[in-house]
C-alpha positions as CSV (number, residue, x, y, z in Angstrom):
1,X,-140.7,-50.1,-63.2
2,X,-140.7,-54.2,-63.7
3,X,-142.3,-55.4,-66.6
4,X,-145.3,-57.2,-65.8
5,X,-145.3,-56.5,-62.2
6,X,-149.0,-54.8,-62.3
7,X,-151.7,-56.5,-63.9
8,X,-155.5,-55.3,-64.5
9,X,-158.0,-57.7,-62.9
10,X,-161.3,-55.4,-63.7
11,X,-162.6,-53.7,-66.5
12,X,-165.8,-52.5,-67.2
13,X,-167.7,-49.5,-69.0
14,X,-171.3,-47.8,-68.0
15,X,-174.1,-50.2,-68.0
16,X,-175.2,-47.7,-70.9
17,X,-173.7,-45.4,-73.5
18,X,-174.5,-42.6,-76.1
19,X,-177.0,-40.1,-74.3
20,X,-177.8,-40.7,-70.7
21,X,-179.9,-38.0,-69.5
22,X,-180.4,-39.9,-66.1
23,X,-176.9,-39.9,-64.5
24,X,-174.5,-37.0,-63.6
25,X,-171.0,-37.1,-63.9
26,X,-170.4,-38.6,-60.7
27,X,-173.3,-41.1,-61.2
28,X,-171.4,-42.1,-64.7
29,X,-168.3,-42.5,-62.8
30,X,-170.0,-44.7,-59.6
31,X,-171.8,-47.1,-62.4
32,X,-168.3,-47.9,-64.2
33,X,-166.5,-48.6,-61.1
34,X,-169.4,-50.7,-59.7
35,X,-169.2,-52.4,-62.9
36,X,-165.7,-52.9,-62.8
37,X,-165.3,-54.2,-59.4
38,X,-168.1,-56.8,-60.1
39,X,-165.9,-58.0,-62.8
40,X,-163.0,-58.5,-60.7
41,X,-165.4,-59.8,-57.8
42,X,-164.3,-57.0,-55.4
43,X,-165.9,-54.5,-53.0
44,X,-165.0,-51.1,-52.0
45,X,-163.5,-53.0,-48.9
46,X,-160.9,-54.0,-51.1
47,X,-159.9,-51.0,-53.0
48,X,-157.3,-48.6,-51.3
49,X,-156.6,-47.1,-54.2
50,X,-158.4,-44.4,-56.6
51,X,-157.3,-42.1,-59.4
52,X,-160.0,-40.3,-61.4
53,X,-159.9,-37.3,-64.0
54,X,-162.9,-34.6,-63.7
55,X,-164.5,-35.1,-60.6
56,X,-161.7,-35.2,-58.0
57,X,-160.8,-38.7,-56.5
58,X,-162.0,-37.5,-53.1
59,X,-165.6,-37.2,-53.7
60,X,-166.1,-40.3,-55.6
61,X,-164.1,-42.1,-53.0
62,X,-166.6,-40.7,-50.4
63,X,-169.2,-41.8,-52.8
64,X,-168.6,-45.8,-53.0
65,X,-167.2,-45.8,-49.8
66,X,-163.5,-46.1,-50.3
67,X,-161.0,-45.0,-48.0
68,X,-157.7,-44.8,-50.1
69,X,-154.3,-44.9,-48.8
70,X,-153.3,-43.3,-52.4
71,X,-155.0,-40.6,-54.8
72,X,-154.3,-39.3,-58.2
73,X,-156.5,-36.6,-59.8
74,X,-153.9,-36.1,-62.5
75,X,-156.3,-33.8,-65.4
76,X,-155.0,-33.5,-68.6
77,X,-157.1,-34.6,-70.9
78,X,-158.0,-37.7,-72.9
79,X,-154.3,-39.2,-71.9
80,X,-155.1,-38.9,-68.4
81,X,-155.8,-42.7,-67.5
82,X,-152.8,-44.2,-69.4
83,X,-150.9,-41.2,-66.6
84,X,-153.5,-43.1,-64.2
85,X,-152.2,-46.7,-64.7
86,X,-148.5,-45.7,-65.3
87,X,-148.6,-43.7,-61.4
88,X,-150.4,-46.9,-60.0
89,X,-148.3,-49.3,-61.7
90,X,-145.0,-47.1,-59.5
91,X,-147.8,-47.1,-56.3
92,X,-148.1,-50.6,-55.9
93,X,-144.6,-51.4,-56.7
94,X,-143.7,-49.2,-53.5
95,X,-146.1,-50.4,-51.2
96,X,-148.2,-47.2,-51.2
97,X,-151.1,-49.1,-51.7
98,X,-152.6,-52.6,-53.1
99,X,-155.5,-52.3,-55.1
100,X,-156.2,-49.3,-57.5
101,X,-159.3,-48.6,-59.0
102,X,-159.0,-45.8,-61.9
103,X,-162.5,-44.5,-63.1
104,X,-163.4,-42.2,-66.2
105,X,-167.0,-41.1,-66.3
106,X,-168.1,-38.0,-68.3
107,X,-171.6,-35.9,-69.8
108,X,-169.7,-35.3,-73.4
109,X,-173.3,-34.8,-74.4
110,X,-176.1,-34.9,-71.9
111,X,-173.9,-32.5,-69.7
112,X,-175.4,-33.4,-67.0
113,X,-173.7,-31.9,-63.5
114,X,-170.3,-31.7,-66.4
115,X,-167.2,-30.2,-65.7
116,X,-166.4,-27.4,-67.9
117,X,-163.1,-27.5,-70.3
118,X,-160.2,-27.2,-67.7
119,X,-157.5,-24.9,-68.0
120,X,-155.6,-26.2,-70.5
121,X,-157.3,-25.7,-73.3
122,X,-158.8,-21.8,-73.9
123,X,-157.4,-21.2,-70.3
124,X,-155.4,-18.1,-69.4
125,X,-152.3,-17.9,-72.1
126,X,-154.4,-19.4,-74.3
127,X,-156.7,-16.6,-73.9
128,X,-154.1,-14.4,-74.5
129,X,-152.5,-16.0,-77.5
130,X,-154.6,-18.2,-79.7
131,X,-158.2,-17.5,-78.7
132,X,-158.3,-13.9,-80.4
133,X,-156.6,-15.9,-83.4
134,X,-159.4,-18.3,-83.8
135,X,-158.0,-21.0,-82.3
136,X,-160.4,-21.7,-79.0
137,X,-161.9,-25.0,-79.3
138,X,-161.0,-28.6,-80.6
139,X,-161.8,-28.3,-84.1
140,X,-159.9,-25.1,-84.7
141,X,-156.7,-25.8,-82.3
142,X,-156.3,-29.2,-84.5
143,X,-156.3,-27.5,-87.5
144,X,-153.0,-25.6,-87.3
145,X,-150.7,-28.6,-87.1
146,X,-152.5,-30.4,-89.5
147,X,-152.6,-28.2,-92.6
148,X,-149.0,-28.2,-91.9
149,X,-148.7,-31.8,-91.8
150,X,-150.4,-32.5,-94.9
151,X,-148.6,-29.6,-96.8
152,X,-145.4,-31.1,-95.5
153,X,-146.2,-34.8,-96.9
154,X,-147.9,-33.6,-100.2
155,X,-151.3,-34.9,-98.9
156,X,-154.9,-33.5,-98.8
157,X,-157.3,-33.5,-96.5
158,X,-159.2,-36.8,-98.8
159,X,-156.0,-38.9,-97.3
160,X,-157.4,-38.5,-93.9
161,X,-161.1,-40.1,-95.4
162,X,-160.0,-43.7,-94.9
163,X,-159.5,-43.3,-91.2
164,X,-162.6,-42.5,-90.7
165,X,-164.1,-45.2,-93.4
166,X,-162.1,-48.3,-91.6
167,X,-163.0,-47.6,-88.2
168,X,-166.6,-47.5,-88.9
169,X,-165.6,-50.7,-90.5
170,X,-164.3,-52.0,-87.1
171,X,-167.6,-50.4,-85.6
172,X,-169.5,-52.0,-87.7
173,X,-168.8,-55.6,-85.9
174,X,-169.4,-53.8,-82.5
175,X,-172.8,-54.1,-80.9
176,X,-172.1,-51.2,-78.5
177,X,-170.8,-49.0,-80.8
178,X,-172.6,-45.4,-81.8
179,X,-172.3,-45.7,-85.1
180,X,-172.1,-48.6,-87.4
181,X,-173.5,-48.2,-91.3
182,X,-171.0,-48.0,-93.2
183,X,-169.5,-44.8,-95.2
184,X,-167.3,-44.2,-98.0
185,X,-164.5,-41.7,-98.8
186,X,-166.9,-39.8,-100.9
187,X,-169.4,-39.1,-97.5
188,X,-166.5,-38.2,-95.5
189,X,-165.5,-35.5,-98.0
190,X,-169.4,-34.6,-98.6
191,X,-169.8,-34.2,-95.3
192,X,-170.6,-30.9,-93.5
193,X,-167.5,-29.2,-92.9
194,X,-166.9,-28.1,-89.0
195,X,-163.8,-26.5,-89.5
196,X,-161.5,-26.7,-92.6
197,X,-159.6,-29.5,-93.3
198,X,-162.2,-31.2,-91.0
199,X,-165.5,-32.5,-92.1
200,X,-168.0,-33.8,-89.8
201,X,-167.3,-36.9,-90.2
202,X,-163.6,-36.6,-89.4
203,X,-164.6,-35.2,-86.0
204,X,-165.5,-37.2,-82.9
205,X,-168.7,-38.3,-81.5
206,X,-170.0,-36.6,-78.3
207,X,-171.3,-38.8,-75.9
208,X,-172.2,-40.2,-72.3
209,X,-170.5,-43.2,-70.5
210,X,-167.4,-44.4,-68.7
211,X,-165.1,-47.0,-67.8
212,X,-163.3,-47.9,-64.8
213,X,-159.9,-50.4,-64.8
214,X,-158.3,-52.4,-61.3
215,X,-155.1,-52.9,-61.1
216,X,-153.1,-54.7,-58.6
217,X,-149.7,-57.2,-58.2
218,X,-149.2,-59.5,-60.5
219,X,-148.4,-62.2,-58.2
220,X,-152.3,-61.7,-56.7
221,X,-153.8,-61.6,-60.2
222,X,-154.6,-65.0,-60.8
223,X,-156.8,-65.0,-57.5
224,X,-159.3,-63.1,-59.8
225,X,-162.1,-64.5,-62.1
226,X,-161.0,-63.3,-65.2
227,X,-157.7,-63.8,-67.6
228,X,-155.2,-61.2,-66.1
229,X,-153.7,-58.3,-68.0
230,X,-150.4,-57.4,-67.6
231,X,-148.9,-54.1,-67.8
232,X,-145.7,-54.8,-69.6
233,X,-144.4,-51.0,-70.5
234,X,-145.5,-47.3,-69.6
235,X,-144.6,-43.9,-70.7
236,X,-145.3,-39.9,-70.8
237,X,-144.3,-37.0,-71.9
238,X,-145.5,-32.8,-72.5
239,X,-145.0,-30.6,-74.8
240,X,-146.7,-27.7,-73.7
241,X,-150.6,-26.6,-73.9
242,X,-150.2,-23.8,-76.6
243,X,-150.5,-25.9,-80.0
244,X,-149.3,-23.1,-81.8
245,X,-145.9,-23.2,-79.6
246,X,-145.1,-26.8,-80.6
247,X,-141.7,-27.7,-81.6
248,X,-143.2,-29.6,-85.1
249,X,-146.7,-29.5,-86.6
250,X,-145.7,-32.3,-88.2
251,X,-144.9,-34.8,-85.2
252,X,-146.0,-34.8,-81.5
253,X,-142.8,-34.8,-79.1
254,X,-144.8,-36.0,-76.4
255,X,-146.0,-39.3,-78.7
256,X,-143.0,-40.1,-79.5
257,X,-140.9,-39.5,-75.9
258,X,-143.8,-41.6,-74.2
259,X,-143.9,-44.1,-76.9
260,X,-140.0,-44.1,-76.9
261,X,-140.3,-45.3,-73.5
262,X,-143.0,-47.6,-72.9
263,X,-141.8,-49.6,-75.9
264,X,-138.5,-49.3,-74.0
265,X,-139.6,-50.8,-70.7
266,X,-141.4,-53.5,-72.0
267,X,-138.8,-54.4,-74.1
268,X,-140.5,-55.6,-77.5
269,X,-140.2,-54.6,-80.9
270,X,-143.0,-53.2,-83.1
271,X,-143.1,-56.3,-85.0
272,X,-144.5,-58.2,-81.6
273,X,-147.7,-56.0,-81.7
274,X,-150.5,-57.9,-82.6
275,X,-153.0,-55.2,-82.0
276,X,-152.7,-51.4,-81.3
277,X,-155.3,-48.2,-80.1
278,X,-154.8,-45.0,-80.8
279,X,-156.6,-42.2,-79.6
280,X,-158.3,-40.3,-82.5
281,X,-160.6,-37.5,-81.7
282,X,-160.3,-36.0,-84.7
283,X,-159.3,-38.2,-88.2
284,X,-155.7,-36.9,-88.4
285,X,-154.3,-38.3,-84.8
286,X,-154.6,-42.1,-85.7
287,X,-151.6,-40.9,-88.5
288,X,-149.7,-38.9,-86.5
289,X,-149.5,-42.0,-83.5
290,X,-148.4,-44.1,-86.2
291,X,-145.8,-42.2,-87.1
292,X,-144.5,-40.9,-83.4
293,X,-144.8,-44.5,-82.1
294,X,-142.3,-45.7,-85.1
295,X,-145.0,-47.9,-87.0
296,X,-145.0,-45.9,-89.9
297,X,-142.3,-43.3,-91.3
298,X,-142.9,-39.8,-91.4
299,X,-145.3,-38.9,-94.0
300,X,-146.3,-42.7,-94.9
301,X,-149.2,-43.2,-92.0
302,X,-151.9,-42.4,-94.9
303,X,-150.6,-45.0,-97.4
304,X,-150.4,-48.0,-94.7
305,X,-154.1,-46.9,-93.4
306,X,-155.2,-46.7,-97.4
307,X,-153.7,-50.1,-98.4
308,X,-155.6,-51.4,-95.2
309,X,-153.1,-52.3,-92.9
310,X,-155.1,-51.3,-89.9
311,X,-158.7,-52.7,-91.7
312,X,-160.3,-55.8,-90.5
313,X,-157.5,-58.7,-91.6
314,X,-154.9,-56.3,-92.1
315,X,-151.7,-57.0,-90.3
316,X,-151.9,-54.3,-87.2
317,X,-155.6,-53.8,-86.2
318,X,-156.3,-50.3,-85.0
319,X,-158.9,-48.9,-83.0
320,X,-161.0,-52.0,-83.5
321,X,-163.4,-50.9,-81.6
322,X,-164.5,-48.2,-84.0
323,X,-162.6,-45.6,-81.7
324,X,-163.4,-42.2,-81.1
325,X,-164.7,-41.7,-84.6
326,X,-167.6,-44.3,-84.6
327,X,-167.7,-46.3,-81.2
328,X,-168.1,-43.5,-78.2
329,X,-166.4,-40.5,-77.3
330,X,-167.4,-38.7,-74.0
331,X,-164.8,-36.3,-74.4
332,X,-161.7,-37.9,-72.5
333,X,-161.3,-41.0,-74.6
334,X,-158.4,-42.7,-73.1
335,X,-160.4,-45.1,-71.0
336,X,-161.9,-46.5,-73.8
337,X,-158.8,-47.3,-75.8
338,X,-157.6,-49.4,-72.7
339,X,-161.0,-51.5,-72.5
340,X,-160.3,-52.4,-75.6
341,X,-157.2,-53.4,-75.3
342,X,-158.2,-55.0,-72.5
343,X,-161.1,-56.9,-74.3
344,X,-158.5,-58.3,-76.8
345,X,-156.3,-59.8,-74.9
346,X,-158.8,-61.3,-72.6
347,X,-160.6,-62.8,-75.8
348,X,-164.1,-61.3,-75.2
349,X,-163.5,-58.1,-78.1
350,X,-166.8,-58.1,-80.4
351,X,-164.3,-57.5,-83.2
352,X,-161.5,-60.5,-82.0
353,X,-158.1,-60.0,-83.0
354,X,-156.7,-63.9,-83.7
355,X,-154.1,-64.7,-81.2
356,X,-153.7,-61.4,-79.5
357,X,-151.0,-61.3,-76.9
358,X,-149.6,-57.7,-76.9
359,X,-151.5,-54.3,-76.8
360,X,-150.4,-50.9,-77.7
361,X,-152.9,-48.3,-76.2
362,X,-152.0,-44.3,-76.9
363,X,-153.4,-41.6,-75.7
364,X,-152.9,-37.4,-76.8
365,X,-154.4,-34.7,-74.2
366,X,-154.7,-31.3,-74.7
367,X,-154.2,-30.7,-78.3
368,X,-150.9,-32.7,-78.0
369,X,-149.6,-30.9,-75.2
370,X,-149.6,-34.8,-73.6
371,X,-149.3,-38.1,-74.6
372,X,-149.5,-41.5,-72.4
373,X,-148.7,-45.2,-73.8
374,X,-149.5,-48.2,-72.0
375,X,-148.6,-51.7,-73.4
376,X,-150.8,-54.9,-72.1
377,X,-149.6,-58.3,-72.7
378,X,-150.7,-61.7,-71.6
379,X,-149.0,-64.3,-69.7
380,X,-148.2,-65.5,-73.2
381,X,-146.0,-62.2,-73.8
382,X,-144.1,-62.6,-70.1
383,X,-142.8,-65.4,-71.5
């Protein structure tokens, strides 16, 4: 794939978020790609291509009145949409199609018309192997490789606390985000505990909304209203969607074969990232895509997050949006990370990152059975 050959000329979310009782799935999804091609100043005329995760692409393309040359309904959880963007990116670059719209909506609360969990998480060998054990649901599939991880490193569950803490930080400065008072180490601890190491306040929010991106070629982005994005390197990887099967509790192969490769193709360093998103449903993930994306050493994610590296004015901003932990979390969260990353490098972030001109968006699916990296950069970083 050439770097920088794809660029993002729309991005939108829903016109609202948190708990929207009004709207189904497909409704969620319609609103954030109406939004999104109003941004780019585009109609459904325009768009011949459509990737979605949930609903299939079909019926939304039926819905807005799109007739795509090129469909992805590629389903694996909250990575899905950085999978999106990396198949589009290889679909306009071989003519299949021009103009890609890729669309997230989701009932993570309301459940409203919602899909149910799909098969890869509690489906049939899970069934089998780690639901009779416990293990059938977010909480409790997380917690097998983290106790690991922290026993490995020498940490405790109170090393995970600042996570949590700085991105409600980050929220904080956000006017969209769910939650924004601030909280200490001490109320993450205090807080109700969901399932052990995991207090509620380690866990992620469940909400409504969406978000919708539109890609095309670089050399027609600057036709379009906004600053264009660039899509300067792409990756995935699996593991497998048993956690208990994974080759390390400690690390996620996935992370670090997508990240390997994304940093690879877009041929920068880590020391070029100005600004970085990491998907973090739960309080633990943000350390582990440190560490598999080779900003941090194994073991050392907690001390960098601690010493406020990743705070507001720390060196690499993370999550700045207040991610999944504070900001929203419908239940596939990969979207999000991207409009933010988006938002940065466009200027317009509530929470502006000085100068950003490279963004580092990660995202796990199914218990870490999937990871996708996508890295934006301006015009400034093509040159």
């Amino acid at each position: 794939m050439a770097r920088g050959s794809v660029a993002v000329v729309g991005a939108a979310e829903t016109s609202k978020m948190g708990q929207i009782t009004e709207m189904s799935e497909l409704q969620l999804q319609a609103d954030a790609a109406l939004n999104a091609m109003a941004d780019a100043g585009l109609t459904a005329a325009d768009i011949d291509g459509i990737a979605t995760a949930g609903k299939p692409p079909d019926a939304l393309a039926q819905y807005l009145g799109i007739t795509p040359s090129w469909l992805d309904g590629t389903l694996i959880g909250g990575s899905s949409f950085m999978l999106h963007v990396r198949h589009a990116l290889s679909a306009i670059e071989t003519g299949l199609c021009t103009t890609v719209l890729i669309v997230h909506g989701e009932s993570g609360r309301s459940r409203v018309e919602a899909e149910g969990f799909p098969e890869f998480i509690g489906g049939k060998l899970a069934g089998q192997f780690e639901v009779p054990y416990g293990a059938s649901l977010p909480p409790t599939m997380f917690t097998i490789p983290v106790l690991r991880y922290l026993a490995s490193h020498g940490l405790t569950p109170e090393d995970m606390a600042p996570v949590s803490v700085i991105q409600r930080e980050w929220a904080a400065l956000n006017p969209r985000a769910t939650f924004k008072d601030p909280i200490t180490v001490d109320d993450v601890m205090n807080a109700r505990m969901v399932a052990y190491p995991f207090t509620l306040l380690m866990c992620c929010l469940r909400t409504d909304g969406g978000g919708a991106l539109i890609l095309t070629a670089a050399d027609r982005a600057k036709d379009f209203p906004h600053l264009p994005v660039y899509v300067l390197g792409t990756g995935e990887s699996a593991e497998g969607p048993l956690v208990s099967q994974l080759e390390d509790f400690t690390s996620s192969k996935a992370s670090r074969l997508s990240g390997k490769r994304a940093f690879e193709e877009a041929g920068i360093s880590h020391a070029d990232v100005d600004h970085l998103m990491i998907y973090d449903a739960f309080a633990h993930v943000p350390l582990y895509g440190l560490e598999d994306l080779g900003f941090c050493q194994p073991g050392e994610a907690a001390e960098f997050i601690r010493n406020r590296h990743t705070a507001p004015g720390g060196r690499l901003p993370l999550n700045t949006n207040g991610g999944g932990l504070s900001y929203m979390h419908s239940g596939m969260y990969g979207m999000y990370a991207m409009q933010e990353s988006i938002r940065q490098l466009r200027g317009t972030a509530p929470a502006q990152v000085p100068n950003a001109n490279i963004s580092v968006a990660h995202g796990v699916g199914g218990m870490f059975s999937v990871a996708g990296t996508i890295i934006f950069g301006t015009e400034s970083a093509m040159q």
